[in-house]
C-alpha atoms as an extended CHARMM CRD file, in Angstrom:
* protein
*
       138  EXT
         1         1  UNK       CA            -35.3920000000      111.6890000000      -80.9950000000  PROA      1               0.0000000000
         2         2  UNK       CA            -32.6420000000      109.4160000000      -80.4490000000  PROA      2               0.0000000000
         3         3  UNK       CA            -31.3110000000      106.4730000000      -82.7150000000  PROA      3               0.0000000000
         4         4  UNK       CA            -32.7450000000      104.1150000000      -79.9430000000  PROA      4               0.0000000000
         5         5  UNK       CA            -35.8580000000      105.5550000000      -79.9780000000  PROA      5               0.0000000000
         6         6  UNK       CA            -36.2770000000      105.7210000000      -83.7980000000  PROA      6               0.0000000000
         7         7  UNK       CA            -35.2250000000      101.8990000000      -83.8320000000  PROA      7               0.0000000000
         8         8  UNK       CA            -37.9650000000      100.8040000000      -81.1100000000  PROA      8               0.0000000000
         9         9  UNK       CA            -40.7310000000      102.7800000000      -83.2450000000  PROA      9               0.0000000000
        10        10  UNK       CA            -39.5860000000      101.0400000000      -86.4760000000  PROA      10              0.0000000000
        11        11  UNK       CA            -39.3570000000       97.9500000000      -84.6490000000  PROA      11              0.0000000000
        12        12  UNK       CA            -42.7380000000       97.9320000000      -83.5830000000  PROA      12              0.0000000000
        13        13  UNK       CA            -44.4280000000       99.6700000000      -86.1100000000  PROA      13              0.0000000000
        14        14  UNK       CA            -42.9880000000       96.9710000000      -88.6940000000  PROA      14              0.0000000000
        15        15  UNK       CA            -43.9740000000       93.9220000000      -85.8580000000  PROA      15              0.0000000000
        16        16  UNK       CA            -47.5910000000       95.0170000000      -85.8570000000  PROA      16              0.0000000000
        17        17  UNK       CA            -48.0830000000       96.8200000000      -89.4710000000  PROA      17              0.0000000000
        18        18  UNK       CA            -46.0400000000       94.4350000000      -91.5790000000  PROA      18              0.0000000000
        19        19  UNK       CA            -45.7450000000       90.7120000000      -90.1630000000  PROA      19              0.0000000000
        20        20  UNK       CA            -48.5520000000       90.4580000000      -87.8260000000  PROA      20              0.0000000000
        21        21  UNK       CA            -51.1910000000       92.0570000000      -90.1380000000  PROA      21              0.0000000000
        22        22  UNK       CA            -49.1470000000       90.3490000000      -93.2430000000  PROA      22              0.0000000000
        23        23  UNK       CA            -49.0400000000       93.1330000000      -94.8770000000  PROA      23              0.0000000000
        24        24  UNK       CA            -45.9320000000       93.9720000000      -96.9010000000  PROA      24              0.0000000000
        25        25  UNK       CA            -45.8140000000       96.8110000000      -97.7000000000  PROA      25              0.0000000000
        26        26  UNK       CA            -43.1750000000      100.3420000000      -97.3160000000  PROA      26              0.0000000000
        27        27  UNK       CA            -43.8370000000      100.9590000000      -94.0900000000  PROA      27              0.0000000000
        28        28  UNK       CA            -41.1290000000      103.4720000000      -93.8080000000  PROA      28              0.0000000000
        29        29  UNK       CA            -42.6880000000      105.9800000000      -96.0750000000  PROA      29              0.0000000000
        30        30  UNK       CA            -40.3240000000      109.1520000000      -95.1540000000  PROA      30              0.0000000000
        31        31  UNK       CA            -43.2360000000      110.9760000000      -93.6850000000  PROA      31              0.0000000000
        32        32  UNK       CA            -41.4490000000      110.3130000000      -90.3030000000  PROA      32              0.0000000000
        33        33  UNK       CA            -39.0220000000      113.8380000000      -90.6250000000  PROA      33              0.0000000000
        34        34  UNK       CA            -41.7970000000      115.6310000000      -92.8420000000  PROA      34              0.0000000000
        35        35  UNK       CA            -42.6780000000      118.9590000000      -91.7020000000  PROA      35              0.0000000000
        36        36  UNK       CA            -43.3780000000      119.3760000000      -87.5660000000  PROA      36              0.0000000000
        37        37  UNK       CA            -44.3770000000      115.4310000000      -87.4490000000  PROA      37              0.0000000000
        38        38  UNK       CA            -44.5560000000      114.4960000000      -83.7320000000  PROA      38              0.0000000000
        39        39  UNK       CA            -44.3040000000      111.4140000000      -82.3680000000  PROA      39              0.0000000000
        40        40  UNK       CA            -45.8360000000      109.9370000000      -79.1130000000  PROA      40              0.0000000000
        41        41  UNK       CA            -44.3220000000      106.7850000000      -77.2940000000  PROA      41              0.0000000000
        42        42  UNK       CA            -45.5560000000      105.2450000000      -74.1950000000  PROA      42              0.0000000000
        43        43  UNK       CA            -42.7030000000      103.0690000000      -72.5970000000  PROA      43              0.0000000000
        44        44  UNK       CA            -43.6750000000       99.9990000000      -70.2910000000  PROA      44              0.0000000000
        45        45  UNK       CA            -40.7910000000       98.3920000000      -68.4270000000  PROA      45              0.0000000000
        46        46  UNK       CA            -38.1060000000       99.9530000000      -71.1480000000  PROA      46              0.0000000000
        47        47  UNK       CA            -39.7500000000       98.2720000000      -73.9640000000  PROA      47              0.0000000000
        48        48  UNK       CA            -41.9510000000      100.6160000000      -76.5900000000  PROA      48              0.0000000000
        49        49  UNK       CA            -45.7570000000      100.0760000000      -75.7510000000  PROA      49              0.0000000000
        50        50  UNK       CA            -47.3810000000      102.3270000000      -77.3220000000  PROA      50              0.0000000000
        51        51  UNK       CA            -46.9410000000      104.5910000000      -80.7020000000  PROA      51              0.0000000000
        52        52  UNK       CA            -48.2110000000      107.3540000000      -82.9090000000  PROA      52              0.0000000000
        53        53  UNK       CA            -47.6010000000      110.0900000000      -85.1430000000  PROA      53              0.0000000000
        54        54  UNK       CA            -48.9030000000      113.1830000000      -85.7600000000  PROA      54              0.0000000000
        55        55  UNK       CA            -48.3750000000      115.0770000000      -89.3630000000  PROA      55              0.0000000000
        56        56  UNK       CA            -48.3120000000      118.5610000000      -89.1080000000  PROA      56              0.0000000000
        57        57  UNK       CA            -51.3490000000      120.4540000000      -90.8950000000  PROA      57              0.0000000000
        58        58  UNK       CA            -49.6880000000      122.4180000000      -92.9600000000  PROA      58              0.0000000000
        59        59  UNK       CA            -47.7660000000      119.0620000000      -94.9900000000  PROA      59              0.0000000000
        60        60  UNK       CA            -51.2780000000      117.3210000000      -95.0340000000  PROA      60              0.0000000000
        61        61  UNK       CA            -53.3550000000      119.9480000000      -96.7790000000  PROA      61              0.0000000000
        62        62  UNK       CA            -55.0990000000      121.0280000000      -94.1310000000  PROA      62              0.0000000000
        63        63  UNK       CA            -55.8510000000      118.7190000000      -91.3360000000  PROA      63              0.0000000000
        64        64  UNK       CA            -53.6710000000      117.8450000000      -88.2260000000  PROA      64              0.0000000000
        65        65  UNK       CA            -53.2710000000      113.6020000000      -89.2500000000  PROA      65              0.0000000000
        66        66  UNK       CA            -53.2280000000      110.3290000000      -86.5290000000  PROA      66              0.0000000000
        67        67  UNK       CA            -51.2690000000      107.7650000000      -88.1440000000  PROA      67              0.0000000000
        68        68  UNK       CA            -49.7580000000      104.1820000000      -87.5870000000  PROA      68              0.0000000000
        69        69  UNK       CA            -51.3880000000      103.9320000000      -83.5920000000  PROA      69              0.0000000000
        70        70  UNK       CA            -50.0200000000      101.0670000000      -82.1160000000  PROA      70              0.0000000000
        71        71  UNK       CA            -49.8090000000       99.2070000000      -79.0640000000  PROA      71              0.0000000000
        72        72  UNK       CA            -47.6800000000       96.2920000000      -78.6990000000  PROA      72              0.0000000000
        73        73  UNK       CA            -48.8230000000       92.9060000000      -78.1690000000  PROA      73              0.0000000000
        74        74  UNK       CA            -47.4120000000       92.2050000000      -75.0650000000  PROA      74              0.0000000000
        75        75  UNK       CA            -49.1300000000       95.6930000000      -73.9530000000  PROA      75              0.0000000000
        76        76  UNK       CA            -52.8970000000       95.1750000000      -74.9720000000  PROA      76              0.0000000000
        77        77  UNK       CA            -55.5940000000       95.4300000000      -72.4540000000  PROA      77              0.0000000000
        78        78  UNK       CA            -54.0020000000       98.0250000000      -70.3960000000  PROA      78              0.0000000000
        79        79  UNK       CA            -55.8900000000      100.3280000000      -71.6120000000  PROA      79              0.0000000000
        80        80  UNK       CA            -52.4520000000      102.1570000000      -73.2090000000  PROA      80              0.0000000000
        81        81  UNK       CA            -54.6700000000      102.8500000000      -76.2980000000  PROA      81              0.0000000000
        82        82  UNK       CA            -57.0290000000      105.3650000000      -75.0410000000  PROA      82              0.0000000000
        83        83  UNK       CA            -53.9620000000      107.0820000000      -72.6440000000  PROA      83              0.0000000000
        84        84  UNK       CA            -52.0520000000      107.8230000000      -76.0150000000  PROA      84              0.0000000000
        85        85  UNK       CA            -55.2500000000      109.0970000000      -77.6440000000  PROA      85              0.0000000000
        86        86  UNK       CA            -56.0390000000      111.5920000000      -75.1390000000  PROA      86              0.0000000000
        87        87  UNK       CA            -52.2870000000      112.6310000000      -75.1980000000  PROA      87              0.0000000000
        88        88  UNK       CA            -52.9020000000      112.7670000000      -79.0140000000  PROA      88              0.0000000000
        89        89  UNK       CA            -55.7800000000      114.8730000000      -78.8960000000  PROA      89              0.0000000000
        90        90  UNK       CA            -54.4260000000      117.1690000000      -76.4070000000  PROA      90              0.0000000000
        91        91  UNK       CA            -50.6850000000      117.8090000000      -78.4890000000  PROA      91              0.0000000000
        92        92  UNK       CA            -52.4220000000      118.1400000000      -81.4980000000  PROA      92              0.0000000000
        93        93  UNK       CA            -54.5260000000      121.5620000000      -79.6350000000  PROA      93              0.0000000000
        94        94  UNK       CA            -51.6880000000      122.2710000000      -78.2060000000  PROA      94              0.0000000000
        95        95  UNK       CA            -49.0580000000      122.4880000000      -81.5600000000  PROA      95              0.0000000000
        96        96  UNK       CA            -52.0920000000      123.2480000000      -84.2820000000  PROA      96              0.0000000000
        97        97  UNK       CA            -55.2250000000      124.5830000000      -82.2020000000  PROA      97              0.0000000000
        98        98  UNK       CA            -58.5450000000      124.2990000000      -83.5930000000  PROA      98              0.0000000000
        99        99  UNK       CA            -57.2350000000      122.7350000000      -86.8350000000  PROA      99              0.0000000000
       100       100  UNK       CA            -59.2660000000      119.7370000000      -87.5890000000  PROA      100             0.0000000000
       101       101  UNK       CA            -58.0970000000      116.0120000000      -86.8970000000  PROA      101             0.0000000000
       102       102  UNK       CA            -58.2180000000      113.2170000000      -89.5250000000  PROA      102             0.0000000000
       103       103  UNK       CA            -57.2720000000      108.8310000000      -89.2650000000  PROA      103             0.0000000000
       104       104  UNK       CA            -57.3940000000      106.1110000000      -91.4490000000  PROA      104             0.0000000000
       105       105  UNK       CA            -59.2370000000      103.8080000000      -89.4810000000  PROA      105             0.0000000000
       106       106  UNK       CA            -59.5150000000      100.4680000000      -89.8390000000  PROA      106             0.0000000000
       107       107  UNK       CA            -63.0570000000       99.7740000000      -90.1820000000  PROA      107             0.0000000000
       108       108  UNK       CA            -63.4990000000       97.5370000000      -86.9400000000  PROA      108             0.0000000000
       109       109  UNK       CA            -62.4190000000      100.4940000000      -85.1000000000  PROA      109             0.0000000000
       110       110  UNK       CA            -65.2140000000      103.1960000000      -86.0070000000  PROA      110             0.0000000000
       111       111  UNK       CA            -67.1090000000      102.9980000000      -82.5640000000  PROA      111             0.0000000000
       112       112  UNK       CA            -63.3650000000      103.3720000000      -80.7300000000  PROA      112             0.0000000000
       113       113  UNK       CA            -62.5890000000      106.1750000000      -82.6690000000  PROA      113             0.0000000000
       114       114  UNK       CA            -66.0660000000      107.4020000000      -82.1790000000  PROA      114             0.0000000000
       115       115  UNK       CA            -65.8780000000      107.8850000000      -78.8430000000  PROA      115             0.0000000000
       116       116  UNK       CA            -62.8000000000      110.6770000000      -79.2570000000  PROA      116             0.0000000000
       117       117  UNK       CA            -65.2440000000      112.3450000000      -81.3820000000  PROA      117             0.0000000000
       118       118  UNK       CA            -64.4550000000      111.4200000000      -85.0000000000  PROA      118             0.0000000000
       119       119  UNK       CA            -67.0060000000      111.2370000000      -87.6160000000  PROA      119             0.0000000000
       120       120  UNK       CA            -66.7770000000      108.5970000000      -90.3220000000  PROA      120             0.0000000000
       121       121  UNK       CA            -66.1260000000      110.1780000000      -94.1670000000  PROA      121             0.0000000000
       122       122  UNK       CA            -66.7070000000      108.4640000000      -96.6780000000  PROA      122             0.0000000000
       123       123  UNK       CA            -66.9260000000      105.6310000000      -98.3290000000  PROA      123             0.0000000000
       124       124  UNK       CA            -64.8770000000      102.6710000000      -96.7650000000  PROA      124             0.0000000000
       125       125  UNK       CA            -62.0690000000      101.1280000000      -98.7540000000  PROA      125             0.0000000000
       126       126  UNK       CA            -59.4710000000       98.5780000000      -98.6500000000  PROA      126             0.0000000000
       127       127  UNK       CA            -56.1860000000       99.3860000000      -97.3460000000  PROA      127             0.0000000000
       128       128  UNK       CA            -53.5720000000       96.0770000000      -97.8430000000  PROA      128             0.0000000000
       129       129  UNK       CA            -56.6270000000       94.0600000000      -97.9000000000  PROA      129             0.0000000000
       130       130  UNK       CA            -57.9430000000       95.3570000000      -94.6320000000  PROA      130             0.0000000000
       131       131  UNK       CA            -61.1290000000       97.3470000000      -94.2460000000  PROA      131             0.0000000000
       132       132  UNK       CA            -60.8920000000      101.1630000000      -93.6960000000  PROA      132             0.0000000000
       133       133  UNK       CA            -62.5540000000      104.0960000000      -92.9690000000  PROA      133             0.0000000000
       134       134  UNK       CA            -61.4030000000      107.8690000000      -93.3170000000  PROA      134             0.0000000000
       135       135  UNK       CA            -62.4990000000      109.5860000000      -89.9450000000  PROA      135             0.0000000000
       136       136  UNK       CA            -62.2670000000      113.3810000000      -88.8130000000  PROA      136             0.0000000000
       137       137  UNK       CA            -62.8540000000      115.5550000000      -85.8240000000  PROA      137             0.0000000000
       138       138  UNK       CA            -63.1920000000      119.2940000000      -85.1830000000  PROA      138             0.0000000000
């Protein structure tokens, strides 16, 4: 991945994460270079649309993780969100096969996340002040 690259994920991750959602928080949290994370990026007229990263089983304890899926403002409605899912799905089989999948949904999202086949866990908690709920597949 290349500097410009890494810049546009930051970028939008902290647009989204951090001052849309208020939430401040560390939002780089080093788990970008852990392990074999991938990361998938859907560009829309050379601007970042769409974002997220997979951790790699083995530096999760177990299970293949989804983290910080985003789509940028500009970019909703395209339907962007379930295009980087499937990818997401299909990478994961592809670089861990048959190793189940787990997010940290926020709550709101259950029935989206539903339809990809993941099962709510769990209690739901708080998360920065927003509803969540852990979720796996497989």
């Amino acid at each position: 991945m290349g500097k410009e690259q890494l810049y546009a994920i930051l970028k939008l991750r902290t647009e989204v994460f951090v001052v849309e959602q208020n939430c401040p928080y560390q939002e780089v949290d080093g788990r970008d270079l852990e392990g074999d994370t991938c990361h998938l990026m859907g560009w829309r007229d050379d601007q970042l649309a769409a974002y997220l990263r997979l951790l790699d089983p083995v530096s999760q304890g177990g299970d293949v993780v989804i983290g910080r899926v985003v789509i940028a403002p500009q970019a909703r409605g395209l339907g962007l969100g379930h295009e980087l899912m499937g990818q997401a799905l299909e990478q994961a089989e592809k670089h861990w096969p048959g190793v189940p999948i787990y997010l940290s949904a926020q709550a709101h999202l259950q029935g989206y996340y539903g339809r990809y086949g993941f099962v709510a866990m769990g209690e739901g908690y708080l998360e920065d002040n927003i509803p969540h709920i852990g979720m796996r597949r497989g």
